[in-house]
N, C-alpha and C positions, 0 to 999 in steps of 0.2 A: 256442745262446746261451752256456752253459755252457763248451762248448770255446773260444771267443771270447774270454771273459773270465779263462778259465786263463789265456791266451794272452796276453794285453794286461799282466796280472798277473805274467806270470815277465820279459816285456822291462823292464816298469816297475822290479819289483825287481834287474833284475841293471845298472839303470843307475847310473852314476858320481855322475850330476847327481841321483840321488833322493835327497831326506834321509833320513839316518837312521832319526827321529821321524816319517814322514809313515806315516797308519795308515792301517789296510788298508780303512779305510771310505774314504778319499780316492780309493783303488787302483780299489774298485768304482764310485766316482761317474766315474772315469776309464770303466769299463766301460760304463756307462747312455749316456754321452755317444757312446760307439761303438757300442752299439744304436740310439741315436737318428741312426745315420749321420752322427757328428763323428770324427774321425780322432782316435787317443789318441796321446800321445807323450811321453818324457819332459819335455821342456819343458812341458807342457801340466799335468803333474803337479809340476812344481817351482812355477810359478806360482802352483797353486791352493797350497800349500804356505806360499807365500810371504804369498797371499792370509789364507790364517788367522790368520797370526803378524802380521796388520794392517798389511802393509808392498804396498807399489805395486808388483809384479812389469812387467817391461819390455814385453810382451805385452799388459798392463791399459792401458797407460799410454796417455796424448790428448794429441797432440803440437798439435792444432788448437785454432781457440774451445771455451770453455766456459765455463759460465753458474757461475761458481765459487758465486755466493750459492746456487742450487737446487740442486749439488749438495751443497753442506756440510750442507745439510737434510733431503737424502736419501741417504745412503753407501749404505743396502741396496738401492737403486735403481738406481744406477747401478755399482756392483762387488757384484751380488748373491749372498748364501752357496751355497756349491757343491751347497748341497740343493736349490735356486729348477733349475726343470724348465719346459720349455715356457711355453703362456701362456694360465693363467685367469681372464685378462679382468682389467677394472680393477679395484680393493678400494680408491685412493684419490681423494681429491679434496677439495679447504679451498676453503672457506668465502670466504676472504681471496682467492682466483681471480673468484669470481662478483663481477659487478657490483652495484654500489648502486641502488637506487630511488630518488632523494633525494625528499622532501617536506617541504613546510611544517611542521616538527612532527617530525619523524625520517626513520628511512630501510629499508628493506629488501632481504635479496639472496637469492637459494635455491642449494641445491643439490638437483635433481629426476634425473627419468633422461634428461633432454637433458644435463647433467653428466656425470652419470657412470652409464650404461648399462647398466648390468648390475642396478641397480635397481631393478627393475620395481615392486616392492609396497610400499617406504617413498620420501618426499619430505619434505627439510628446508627450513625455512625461517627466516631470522636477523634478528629486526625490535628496531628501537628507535624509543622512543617521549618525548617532552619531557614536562618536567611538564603533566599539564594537557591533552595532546592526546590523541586519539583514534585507534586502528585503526577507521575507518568500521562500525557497523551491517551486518551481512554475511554469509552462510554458505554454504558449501558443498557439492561434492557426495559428498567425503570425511569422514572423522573428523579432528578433531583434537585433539591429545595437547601436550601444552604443558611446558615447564617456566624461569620464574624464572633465569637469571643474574645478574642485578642490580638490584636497583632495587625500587619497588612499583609495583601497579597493581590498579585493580580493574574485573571482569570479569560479565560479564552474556551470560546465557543464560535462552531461554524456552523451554519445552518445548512440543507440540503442544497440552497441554491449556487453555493460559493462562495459567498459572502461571512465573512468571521466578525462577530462582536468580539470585543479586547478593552476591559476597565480594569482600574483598580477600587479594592473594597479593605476599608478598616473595620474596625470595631463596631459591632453593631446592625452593619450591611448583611443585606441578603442579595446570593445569588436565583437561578432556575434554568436548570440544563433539561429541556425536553429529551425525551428515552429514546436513543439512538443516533444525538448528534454527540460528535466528538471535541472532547474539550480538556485542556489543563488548569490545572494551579500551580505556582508557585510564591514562594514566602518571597519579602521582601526584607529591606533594609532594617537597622536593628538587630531585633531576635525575632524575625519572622511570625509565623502564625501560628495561632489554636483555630479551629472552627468544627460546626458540628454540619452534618447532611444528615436530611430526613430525605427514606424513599417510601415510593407512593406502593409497597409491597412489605408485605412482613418477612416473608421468606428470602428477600437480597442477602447476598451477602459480597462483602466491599473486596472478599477475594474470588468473586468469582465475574471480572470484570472483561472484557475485550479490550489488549492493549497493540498499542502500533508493536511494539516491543514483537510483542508473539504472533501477530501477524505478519511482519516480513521475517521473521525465524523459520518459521512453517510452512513457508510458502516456497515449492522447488526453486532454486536457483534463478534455472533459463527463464520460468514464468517470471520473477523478479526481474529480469535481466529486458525480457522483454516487454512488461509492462511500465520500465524506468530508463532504461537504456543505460544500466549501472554495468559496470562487469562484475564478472564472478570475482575478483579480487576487491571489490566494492562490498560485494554481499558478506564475503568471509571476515568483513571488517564491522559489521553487523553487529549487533548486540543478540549473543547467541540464546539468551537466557531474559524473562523479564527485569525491567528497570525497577517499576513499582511504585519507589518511592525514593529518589537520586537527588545528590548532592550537584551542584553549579554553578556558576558564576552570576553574580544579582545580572537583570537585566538593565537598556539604558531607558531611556524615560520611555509613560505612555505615549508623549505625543511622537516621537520616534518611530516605534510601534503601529500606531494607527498610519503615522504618513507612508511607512512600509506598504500599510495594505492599498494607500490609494482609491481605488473606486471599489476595492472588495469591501471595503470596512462596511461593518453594520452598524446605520443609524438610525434605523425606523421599530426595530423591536429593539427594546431597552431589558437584558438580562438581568441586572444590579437593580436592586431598590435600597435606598437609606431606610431604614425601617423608625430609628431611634431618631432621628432628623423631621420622620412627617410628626405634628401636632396629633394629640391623645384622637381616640374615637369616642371615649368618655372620660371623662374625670369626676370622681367623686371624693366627699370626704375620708373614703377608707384605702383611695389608691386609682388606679385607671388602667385604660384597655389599649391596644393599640393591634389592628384590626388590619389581615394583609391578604388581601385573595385575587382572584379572576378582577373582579371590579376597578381595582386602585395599582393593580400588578397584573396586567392582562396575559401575560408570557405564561403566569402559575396559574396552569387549566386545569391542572390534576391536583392541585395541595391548596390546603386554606390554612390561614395560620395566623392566632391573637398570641402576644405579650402580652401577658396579666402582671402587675404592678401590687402587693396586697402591705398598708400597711400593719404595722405589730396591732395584733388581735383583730383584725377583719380578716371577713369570710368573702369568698369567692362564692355569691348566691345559690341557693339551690337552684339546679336546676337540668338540664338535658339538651342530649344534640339530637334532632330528628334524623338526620340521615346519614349520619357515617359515625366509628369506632374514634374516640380519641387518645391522643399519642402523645406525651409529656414531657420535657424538659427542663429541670429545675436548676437555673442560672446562679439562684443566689438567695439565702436565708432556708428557714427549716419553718414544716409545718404537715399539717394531719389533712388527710382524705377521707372521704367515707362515700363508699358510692353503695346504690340499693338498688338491686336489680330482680328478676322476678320470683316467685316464691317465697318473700322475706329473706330472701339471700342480702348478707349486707357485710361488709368487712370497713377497716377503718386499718390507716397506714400511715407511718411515720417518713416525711421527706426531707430529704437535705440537697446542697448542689450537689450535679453532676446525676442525680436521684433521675430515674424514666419512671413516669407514671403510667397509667391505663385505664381507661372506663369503656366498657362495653358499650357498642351501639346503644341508644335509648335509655340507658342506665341515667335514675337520677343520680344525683353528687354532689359534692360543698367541698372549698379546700378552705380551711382556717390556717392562718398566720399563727404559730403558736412560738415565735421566737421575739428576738432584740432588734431585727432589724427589717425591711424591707423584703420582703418574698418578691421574685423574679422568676416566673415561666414561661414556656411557651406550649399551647395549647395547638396541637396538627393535628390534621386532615385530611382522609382520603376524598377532595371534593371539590369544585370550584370555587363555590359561596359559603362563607360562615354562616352559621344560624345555628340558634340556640332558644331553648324556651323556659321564660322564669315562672319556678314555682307561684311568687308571689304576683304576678303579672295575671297567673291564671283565674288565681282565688277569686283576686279583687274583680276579675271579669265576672265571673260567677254571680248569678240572682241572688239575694238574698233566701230566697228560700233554698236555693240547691246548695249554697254553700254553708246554713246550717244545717241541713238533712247529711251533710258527708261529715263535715269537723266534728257536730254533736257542742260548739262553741255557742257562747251569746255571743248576738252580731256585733255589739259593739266592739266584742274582744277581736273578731274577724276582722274588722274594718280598721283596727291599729295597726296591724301590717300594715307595710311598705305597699301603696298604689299601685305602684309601677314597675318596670324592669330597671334592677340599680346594677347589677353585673358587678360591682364591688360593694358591700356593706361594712359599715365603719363598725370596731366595738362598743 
């Protein structure tokens, strides 16, 4: 391999056609791709060359159809940086692909792992709701993890013992419905709500839910009759078919609500957390973190889950989750991924709102800001505690001697890195 690459490296440089400027790291990606059994050549090096300095070398170029709108959305996608290697697996897919549910009352669409595959332990789902209507009486076999994009609503949850928590959540708020109690939403005054659910399952799907609706549908008459003391003229008056997702009359206030339930109301587990109300977990010059798990949200035992803040031209650090797959939601602004996972597999991706992103267990990764404003996402979890480990947290751990035995850097160029864990980096 070594001889290989000398060898690839002295034709490259003694060509005519190489520039100048083109560095030696381009030279070696020249090298990887003739390990990977691609033939190196000069042309092949002026290209990528060409490629960096942002300009369309002859060899890139698609003389046939193209979908010009998907690719101006994706440039890393389809001209990808001469680091992207092989192929590990999907990391994208929006929201704005999947189909709509339409309903009387609003609508819903998911992204699961019939979407996008490779995400076995998280499932998104994107519902909106009119003032006034209802997401059906319902639960499932998963957790679910919620958060507020727009609007108000308020939500109900009963726990095994009898007791129902009942709050309302605007903009910003998260819920957490542990898997198998039953609970509503409904939109409120206004123009009701948008919000997004993360479940702790990649295979959910938001239609294959347990609803009161089809439970007392399905259920014989007399057993109805005798477990309600309804009659059978009660039952036929039923809702013969699922609600789902129904239109209704706003309701009247929480406190109303809660004095309804009396001594059923739940006050000791808090459902609701203001996520955008508690103070940053860090802040730096390129943006900040805001950090939601078991800890600070004791109810979320199965979901972890940071708001990344990034601004224009900072990167979201290098770095990795030690124990669980990560699961993405991009709120707001556009920018590129690159995640690297093992074999020199490495792809890089273009994101916009509404964008689900993906990284493989263990997979390193970096998201850069490549837009005008503010990047907004949100970073889940199949897990109680967040945790994550930085590239540059490690280095600087590292003896001087082990950390130039691996880089092949002088120390002092090592030791200019970043000290510490920054979880956002300024440009």
């Amino acid at each position: 391999m070594r001889v290989k690459e000398e060898r690839i490296l002295e034709r490259l440089a003694g060509s005519a056609e190489t520039p100048a400027n083109l560095s030696r790291r381009m030279f070696v990606g020249a090298a990887a791709l003739a390990s990977a059994g691609f033939a190196a050549s000069p042309a092949l090096a002026q290209d990528r060359a060409e490629q960096k300095a942002g300009r369309t070398p002859p060899s890139l170029s698609d003389l046939g159809p193209e979908n010009k709108t998907l690719l101006k959305g994706n440039p890393n996608s389809n001209q990808p940086p001469f680091t992207d290697h092989g192929n590990p697996g999907p990391i994208w897919f929006s929201f704005d692909l999947a189909p709509k549910r339409m309903q009387g009352g609003g609508w819903t669409h998911q992204v699961t792992q019939r979407e996008l595959p490779t995400s076995k332990d998280i499932a998104g789902v994107n519902m909106r709701l009119t003032a006034g209507s209802f997401r059906e009486l319902h639960w499932h076999t998963a957790d679910e993890w919620a958060i507020m994009l727009t609007g108000k609503a308020r939500v109900s949850v009963m726990q095994a013992d009898g007791k129902m928590f009942i709050d309302d959540v605007s903009q910003g708020d998260l819920w957490y419905f542990p898997a198998g109690l039953p609970h509503s939403i409904q939109g409120l005054e206004d123009d009701g709500c948008e919000f997004l659910l993360v479940f702790n399952d990649g295979a959910f799907s938001e239609d294959d839910t347990f609803l009161l609706s089809e439970f007392l549908a399905h259920t014989p008459p007399e057993i109805v009759q005798k477990n309600t003391n309804w009659s059978r003229e009660t039952f036929d008056q039923l809702p013969a078919t699922e609600l789902y997702i129904f239109e209704a009359p706003l309701p009247g206030s929480l406190e109303q609500d809660r004095k309804f339930l009396g001594k059923f109301l739940e006050t000791e587990n808090k459902y609701t957390f203001h996520l955008t109300a508690m103070s940053p977990t860090l802040t730096t010059p390129g943006g900040e973190i805001r950090i939601v798990d078991s800890e600070n949200f004791p109810v979320s035992k199965n979901i972890a889950a940071a708001m990344v803040t990034l601004k224009p031209g900072a990167i979201r650090e290098m770095h990795w989750h030690p124990d669980a797959s990560e699961w993405q939601y991009w709120i707001q602004g556009s920018g590129r991924m690159t995640v690297v996972t093992t074999g020199a597999k490495a792809r890089t991706m273009d994101f916009n709102a509404n964008d689900v992103g993906f990284v493989p267990a263990v997979a390193g990764h970096t998201i850069e800001n490549t837009g005008t404003e503010d990047v907004i996402f949100l970073e889940m979890f199949k897990a109680a505690k967040y945790q994550d480990v930085s590239l540059n947290q490690w280095i600087a751990r590292m003896p001087n001697s082990m950390a130039i035995a691996h880089l092949k850097l002088p120390l002092k160029t090592i030791r200019s890195a970043p000290q510490d864990k920054a979880v956002v980096l300024k440009s």
